[in-house]
C-alpha positions as CSV (number, residue, x, y, z in Angstrom):
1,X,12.1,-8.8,-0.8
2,X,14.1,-9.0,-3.8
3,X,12.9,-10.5,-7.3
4,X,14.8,-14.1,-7.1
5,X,13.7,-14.5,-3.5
6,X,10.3,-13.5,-4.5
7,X,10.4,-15.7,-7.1
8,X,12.1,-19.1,-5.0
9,X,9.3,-18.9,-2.7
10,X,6.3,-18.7,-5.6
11,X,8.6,-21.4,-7.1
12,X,8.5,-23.7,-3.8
13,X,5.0,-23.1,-3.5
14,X,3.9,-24.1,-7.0
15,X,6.1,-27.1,-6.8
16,X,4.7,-28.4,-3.5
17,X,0.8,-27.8,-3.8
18,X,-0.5,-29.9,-6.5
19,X,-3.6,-32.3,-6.3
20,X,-2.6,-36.3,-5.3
21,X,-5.4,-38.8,-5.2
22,X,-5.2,-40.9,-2.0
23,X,-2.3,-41.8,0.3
24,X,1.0,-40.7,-1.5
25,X,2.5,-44.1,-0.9
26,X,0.5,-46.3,-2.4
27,X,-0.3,-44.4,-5.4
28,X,3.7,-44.3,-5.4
29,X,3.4,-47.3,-5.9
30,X,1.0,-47.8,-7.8
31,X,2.4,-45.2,-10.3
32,X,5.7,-46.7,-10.5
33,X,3.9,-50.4,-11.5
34,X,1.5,-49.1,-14.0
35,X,4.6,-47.2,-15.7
36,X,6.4,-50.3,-15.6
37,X,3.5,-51.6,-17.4
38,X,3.4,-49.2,-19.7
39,X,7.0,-50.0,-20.6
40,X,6.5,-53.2,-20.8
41,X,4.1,-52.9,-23.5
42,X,1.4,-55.9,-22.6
43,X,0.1,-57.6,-18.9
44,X,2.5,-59.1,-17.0
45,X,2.5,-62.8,-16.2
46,X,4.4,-61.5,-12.6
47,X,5.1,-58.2,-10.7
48,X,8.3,-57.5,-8.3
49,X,8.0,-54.8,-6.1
50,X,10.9,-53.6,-3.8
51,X,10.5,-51.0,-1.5
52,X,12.3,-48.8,1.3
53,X,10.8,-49.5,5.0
54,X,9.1,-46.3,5.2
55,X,6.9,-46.9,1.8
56,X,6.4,-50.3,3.9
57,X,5.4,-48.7,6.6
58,X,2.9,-46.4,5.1
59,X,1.0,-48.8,2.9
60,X,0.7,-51.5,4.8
61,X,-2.3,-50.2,7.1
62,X,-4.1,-47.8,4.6
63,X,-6.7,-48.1,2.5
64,X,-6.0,-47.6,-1.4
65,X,-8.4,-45.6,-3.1
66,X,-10.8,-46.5,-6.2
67,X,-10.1,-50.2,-4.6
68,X,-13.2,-50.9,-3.3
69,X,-11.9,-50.6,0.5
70,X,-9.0,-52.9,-0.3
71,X,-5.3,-52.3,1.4
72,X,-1.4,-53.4,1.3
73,X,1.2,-53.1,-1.5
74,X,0.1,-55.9,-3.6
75,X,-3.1,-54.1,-4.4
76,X,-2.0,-50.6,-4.6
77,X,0.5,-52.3,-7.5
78,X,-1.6,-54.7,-9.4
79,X,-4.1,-52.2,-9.1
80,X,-1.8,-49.7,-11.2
81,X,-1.1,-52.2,-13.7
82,X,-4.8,-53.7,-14.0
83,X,-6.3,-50.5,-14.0
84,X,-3.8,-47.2,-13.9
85,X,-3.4,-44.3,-16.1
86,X,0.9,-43.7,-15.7
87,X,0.6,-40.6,-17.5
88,X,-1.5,-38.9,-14.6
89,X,0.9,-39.3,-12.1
90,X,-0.3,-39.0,-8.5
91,X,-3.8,-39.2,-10.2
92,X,-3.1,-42.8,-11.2
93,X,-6.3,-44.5,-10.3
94,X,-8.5,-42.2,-11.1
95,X,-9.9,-44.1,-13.7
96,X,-10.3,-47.1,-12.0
97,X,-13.7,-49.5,-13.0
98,X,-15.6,-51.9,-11.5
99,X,-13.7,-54.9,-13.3
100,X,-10.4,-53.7,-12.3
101,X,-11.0,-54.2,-9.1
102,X,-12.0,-57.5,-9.8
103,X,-10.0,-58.5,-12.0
104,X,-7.3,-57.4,-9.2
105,X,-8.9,-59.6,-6.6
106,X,-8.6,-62.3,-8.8
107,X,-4.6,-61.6,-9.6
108,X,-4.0,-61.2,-6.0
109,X,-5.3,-64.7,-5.1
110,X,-3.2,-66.2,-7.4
111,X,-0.4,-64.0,-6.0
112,X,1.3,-62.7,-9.3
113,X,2.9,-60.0,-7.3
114,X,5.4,-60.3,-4.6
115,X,7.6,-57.6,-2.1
116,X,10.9,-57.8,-1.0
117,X,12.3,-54.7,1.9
118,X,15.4,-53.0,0.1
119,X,18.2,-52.0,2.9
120,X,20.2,-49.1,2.8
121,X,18.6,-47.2,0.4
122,X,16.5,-44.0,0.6
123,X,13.7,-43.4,2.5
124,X,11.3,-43.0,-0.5
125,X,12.9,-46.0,-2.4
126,X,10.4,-48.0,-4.8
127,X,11.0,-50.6,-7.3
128,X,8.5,-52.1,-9.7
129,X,9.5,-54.8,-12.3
130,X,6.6,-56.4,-14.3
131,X,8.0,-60.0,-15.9
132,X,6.1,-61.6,-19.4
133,X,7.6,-64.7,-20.6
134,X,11.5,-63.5,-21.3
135,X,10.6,-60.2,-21.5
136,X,10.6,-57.3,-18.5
137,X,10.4,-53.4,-17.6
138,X,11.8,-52.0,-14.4
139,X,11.0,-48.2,-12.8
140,X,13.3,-46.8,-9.9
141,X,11.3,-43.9,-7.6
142,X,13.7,-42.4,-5.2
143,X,13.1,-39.3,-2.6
144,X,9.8,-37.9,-4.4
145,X,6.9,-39.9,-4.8
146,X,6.5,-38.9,-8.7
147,X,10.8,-38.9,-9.2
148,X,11.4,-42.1,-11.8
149,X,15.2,-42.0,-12.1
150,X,15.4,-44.9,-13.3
151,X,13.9,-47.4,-16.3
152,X,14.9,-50.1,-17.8
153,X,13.4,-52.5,-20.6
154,X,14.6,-55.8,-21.1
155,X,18.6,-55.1,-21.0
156,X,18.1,-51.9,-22.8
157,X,18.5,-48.4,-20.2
158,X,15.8,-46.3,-21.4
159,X,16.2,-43.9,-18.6
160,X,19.1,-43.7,-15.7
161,X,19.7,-40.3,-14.2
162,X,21.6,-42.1,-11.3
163,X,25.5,-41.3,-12.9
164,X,24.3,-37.9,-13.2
165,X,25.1,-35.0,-10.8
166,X,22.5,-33.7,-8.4
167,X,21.6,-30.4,-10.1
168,X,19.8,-27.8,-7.5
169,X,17.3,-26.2,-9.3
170,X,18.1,-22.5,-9.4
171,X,14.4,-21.8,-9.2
172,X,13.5,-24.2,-5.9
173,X,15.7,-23.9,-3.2
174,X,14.2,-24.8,0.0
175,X,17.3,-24.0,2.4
176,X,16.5,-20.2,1.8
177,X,13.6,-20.3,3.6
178,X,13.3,-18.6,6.8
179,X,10.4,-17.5,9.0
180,X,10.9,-13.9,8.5
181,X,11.3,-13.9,5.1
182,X,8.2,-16.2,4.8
183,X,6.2,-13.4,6.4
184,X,7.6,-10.9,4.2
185,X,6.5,-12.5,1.1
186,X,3.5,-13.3,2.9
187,X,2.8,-9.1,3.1
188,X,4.3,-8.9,-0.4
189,X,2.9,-11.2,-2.4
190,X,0.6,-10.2,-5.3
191,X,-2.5,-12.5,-4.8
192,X,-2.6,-13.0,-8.5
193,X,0.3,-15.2,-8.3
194,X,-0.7,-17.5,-5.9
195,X,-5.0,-17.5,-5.9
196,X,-5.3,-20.8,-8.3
197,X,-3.2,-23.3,-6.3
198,X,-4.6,-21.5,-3.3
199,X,-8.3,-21.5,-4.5
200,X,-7.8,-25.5,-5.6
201,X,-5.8,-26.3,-2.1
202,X,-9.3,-24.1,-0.2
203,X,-11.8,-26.1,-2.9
204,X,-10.1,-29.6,-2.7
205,X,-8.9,-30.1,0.9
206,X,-12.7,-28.3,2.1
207,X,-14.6,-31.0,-0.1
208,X,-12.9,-34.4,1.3
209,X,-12.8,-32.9,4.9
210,X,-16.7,-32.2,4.3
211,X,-17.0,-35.8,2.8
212,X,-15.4,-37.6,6.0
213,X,-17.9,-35.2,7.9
214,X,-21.2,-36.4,6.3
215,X,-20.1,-40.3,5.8
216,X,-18.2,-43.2,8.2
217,X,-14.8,-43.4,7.2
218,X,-12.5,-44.7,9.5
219,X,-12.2,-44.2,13.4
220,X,-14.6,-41.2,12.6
221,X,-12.2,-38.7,14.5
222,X,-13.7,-35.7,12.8
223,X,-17.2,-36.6,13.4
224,X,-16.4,-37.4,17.3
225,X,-15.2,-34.6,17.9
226,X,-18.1,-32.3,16.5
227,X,-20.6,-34.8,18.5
228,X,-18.2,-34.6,21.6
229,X,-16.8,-31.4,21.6
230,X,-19.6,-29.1,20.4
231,X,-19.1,-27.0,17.2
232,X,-16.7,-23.9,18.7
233,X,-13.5,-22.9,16.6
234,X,-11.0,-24.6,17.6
235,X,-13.1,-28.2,17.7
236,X,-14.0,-27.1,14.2
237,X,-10.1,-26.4,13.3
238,X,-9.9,-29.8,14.6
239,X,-12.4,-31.5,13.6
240,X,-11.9,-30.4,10.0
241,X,-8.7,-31.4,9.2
242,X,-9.6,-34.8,11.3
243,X,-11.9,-35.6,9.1
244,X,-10.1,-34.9,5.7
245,X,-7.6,-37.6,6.7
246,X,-10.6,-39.8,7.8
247,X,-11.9,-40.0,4.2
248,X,-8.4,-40.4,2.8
249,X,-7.0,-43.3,5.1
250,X,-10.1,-45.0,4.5
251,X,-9.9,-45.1,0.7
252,X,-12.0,-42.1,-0.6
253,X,-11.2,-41.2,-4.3
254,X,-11.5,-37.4,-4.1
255,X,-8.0,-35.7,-4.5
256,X,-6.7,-33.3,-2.1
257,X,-3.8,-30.3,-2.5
258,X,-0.8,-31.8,-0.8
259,X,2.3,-30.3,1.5
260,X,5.8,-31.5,1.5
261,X,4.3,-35.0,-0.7
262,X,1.7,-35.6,1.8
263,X,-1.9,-35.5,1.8
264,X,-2.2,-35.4,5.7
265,X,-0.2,-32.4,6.0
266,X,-1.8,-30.6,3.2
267,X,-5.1,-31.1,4.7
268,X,-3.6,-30.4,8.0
269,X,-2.0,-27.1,6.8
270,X,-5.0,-25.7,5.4
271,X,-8.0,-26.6,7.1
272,X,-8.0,-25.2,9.8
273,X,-6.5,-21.7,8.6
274,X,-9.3,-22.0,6.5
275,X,-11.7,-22.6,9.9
276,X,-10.8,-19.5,11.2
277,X,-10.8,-17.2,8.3
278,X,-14.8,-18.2,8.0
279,X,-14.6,-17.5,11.9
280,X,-13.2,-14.2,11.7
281,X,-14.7,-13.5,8.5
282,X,-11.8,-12.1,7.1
283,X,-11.1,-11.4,3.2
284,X,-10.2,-14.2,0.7
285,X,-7.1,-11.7,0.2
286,X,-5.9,-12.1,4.0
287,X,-6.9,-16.1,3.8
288,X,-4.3,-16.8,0.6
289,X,-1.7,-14.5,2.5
290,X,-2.3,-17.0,5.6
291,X,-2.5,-19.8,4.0
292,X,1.1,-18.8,2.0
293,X,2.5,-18.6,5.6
294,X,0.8,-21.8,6.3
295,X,2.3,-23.6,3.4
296,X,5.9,-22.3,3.9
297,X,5.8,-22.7,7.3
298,X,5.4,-26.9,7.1
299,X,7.6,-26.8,4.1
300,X,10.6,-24.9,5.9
301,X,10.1,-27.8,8.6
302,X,10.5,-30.4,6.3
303,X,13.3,-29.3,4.9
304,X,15.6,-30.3,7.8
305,X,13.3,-33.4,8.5
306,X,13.0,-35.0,5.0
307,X,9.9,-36.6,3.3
308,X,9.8,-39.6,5.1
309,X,11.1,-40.5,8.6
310,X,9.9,-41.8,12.2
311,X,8.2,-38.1,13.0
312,X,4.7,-37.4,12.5
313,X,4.3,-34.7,10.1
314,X,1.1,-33.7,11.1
315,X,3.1,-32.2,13.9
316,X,5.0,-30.0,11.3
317,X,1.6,-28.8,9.2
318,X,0.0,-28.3,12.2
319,X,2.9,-26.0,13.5
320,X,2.3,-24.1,9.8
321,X,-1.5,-23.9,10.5
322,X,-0.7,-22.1,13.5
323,X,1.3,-20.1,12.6
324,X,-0.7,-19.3,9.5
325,X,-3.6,-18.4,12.2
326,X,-1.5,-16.0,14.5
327,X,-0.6,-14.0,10.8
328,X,-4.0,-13.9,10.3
329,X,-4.8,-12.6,13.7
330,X,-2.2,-10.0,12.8
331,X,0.4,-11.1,15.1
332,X,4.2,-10.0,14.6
333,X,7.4,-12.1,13.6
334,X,7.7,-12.5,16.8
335,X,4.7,-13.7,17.9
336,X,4.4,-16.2,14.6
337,X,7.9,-17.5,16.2
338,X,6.6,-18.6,19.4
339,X,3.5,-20.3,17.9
340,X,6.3,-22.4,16.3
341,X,8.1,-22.5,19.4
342,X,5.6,-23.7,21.5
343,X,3.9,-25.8,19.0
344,X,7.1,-28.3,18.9
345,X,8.3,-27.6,22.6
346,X,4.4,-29.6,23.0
347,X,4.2,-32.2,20.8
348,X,7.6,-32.7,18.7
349,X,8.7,-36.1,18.2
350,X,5.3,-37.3,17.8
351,X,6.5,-40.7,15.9
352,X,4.9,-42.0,12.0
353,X,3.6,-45.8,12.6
354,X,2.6,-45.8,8.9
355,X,-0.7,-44.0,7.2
356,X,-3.5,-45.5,8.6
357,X,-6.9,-44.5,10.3
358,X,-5.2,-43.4,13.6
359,X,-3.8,-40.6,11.1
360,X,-6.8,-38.0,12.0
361,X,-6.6,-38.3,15.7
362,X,-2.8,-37.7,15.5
363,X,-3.7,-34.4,13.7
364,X,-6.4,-33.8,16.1
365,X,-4.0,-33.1,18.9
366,X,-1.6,-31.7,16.5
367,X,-3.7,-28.9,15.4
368,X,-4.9,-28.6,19.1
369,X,-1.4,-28.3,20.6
370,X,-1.1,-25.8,17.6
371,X,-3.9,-23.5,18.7
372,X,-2.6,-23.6,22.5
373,X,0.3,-22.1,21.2
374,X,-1.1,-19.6,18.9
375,X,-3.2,-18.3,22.1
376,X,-0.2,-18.9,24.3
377,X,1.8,-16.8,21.6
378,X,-0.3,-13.3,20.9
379,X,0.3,-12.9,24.9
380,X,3.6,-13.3,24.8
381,X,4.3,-16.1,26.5
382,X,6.4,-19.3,25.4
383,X,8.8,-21.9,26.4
384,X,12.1,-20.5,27.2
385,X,15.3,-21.5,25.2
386,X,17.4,-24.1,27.2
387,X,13.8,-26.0,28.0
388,X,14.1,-29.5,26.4
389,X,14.7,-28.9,22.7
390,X,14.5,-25.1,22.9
391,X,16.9,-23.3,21.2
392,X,17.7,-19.3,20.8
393,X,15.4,-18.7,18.3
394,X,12.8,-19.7,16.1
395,X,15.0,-21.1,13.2
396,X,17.4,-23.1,15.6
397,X,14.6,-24.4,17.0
398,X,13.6,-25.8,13.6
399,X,16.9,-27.0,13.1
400,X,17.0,-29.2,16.1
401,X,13.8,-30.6,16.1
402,X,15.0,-31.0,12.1
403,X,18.0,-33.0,13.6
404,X,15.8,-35.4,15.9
405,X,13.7,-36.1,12.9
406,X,16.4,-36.8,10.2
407,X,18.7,-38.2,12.5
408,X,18.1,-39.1,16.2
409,X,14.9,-41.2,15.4
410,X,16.6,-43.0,12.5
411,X,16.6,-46.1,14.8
412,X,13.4,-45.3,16.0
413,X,11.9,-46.1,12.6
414,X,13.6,-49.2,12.5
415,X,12.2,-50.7,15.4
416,X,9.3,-49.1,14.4
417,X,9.0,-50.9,11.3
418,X,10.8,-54.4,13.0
419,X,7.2,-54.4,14.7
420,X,5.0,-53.7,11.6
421,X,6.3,-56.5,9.6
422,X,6.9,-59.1,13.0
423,X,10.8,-58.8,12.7
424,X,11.3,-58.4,16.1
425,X,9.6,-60.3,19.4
426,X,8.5,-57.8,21.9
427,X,7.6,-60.0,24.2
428,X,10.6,-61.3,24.6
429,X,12.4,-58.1,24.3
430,X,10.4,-56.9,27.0
């Protein structure tokens, strides 16, 4: 592998993995209003919030952490503004007290902060203008939950990157990823390079799924399924990752190492490769190589699908955490491509309702589908190209179900959304 390619893929990786406390989408949010506040320069008598349907979508059923089980977009804002630290980014609330969540109770019943769906904009689109007296401060987030391009304070433009030209970042350049060259880096890597974010992803994303193990969060997916399903492998793969998004849909504080801006996939990525390595008792060298194939895996996915769209992306981590698996059984390229294969020949399409408790089972039969395929895969067999979404290879493959994602369910998560927010009557439609 040569030394840029080497150095895109560490790049991608180090960009991708960092810690995020809580659903993404409401600390987006929350983010962008406490930086408005922080613009602003004193509390605001009112908050506007404007937001894309798919930041809609995602905060409207989830729980928003430090908020003493509270949900929706008002909180997750006046939260930021009562109580959030801008400067910590995806980390926002961590230093959220007692008396600002009362304090936000209180500001919410008098209903200082309002939401309005922007059309035709982005799919990570967020807007958060805090008002006092004659004075205001305005943030713009587009495409990545932590990417202000935008602020404004009273007429004065303290920030617009919106006139400028898109600049590709010579250093992150996810269109050269492909599954071969994923594994190569995989074999090549020096584990020096990559054993931090990998050690905090392992530390992290173990702790919260342990967490929604021990205590009642949620629908309880993870702890069914140990009760139900005995303690084997793949329940504990499962089960694992289950319960990580268990604790975080249902408002628990500890951070976790996301993938692609999410916390479900990150948990979904890792947990279970991480299930197996204690299974198989392999080396913490050959667990951060699989966990690198993991990683790049979902992120290569992504890529064609974009951040936020009407397909599940537990179904793309879970894909990664197979494949991650098969490397670490020591299958070939080959065999790593049919786990992919047959991982979304299964279960792709799987569509996002929003982040919410049913979250965990959704990666339940993710990372189950993703296992069939892994076992399906080191014998050789998989779906055939020409079968339903099949294509000639592994990376067309990934390009179609890319395509569906990004494109053929655009309307999907419009009607999606039309029934979140009672826009349309399905009764009568039906």
């Amino acid at each position: 592998m040569d030394s840029a390619l080497y150095a895109n893929y560490l790049a991608i990786l180090k960009h991708e993995l960092v810690p995020a406390l809580g659903c993404t989408e409401p600390i987006a949010i929350a983010y962008a209003a406490a930086k408005a506040r922080q613009i602003l320069g004193e509390f605001p008598d009112t908050i506007e919030m404007q937001l894309s349907g798919n930041i809609i979508k995602n905060v409207k059923g989830v729980t928003v952490p430090n908020s003493g089980g509270l949900k929706g977009i008002d909180v997750a804002a006046v939260l930021g503004v009562v109580g959030g630290n801008a400067d910590k980014a995806l980390e926002v609330l961590e230093e959220i007290r007692p008396e600002h969540i009362e304090k936000t109770k209180d500001l919410i019943e008098k209903k200082i902060c309002s939401c309005t769906l922007a059309e035709g904009v982005s799919n990570l689109y967020i807007v958060a203008r805090v008002i006092k007296g004659e004075h205001f401060a305005e943030v713009t987030i587009v495409d990545q939950h932590t990417n202000i391009i935008r602020i404004v304070k009273d007429d004065q433009v303290i920030l617009s990157r919106e006139t400028e030209e898109k600049k590709i970042d010579s250093a992150i350049d996810k269109s050269k990823l492909t599954v071969k060259d994923i594994l190569d880096f995989a074999d090549q890597v020096v584990v020096e390079d990559v054993k931090e974010i990998l050690e905090r992803q392992i530390r992290m994303n173990t702790a919260i799924s342990q967490e929604g193990l021990d205590n009642n969060y949620g629908a309880q997916i993870g702890k069914t399924l140990m009760h139900v399903w005995g303690k084997g492998i793949t329940t504990r793969a499962c089960a694992r990752a289950a319960a990580g998004s268990d604790a975080r849909m249902g408002g628990c504080s500890m951070p976790v190492v996301i993938n692609s801006g999410s916390g479900n996939q990150g948990m979904t990525v890792s947990l279970p490769v991480i299930a197996y390595a204690e299974e198989w008792e392999v080396s913490r060298e050959k667990l951060y190589r699989s966990l690198v194939v993991s990683n790049l895996i979902a992120i290569h996915q992504k890529y064609y699908i974009g951040s936020l769209s009407a397909y599940c992306g537990a179904v793309s981590a879970a894909c990664g955490a197979g494949a991650g698996i098969t490397y670490m059984y020591g299958g070939n390229y080959q065999q790593v491509s049919l786990t992919i294969i047959n991982t979304l020949g299964n279960i792709g399409g799987i569509v996002c309702d929003g982040a919410k408790p049913s979250c965990a089972a959704k990666i339940a039969s993710s990372v189950d589908a993703a296992l069939m395929a892994f076992h399906l895969s080191i014998q050789n067999k998989s779906f055939l190209p020409g079968e339903g979404i099949i294509r000639g290879d592994v990376e067309e493959t990934i390009k179609s179900m890319g395509y569906i994602g990004r494109v053929g369910m655009r309307s999907t998560d419009t009607e999606i959304l039309n029934i979140m927010i009672d826009r349309v009557n399905v009764d009568q439609e039906c």
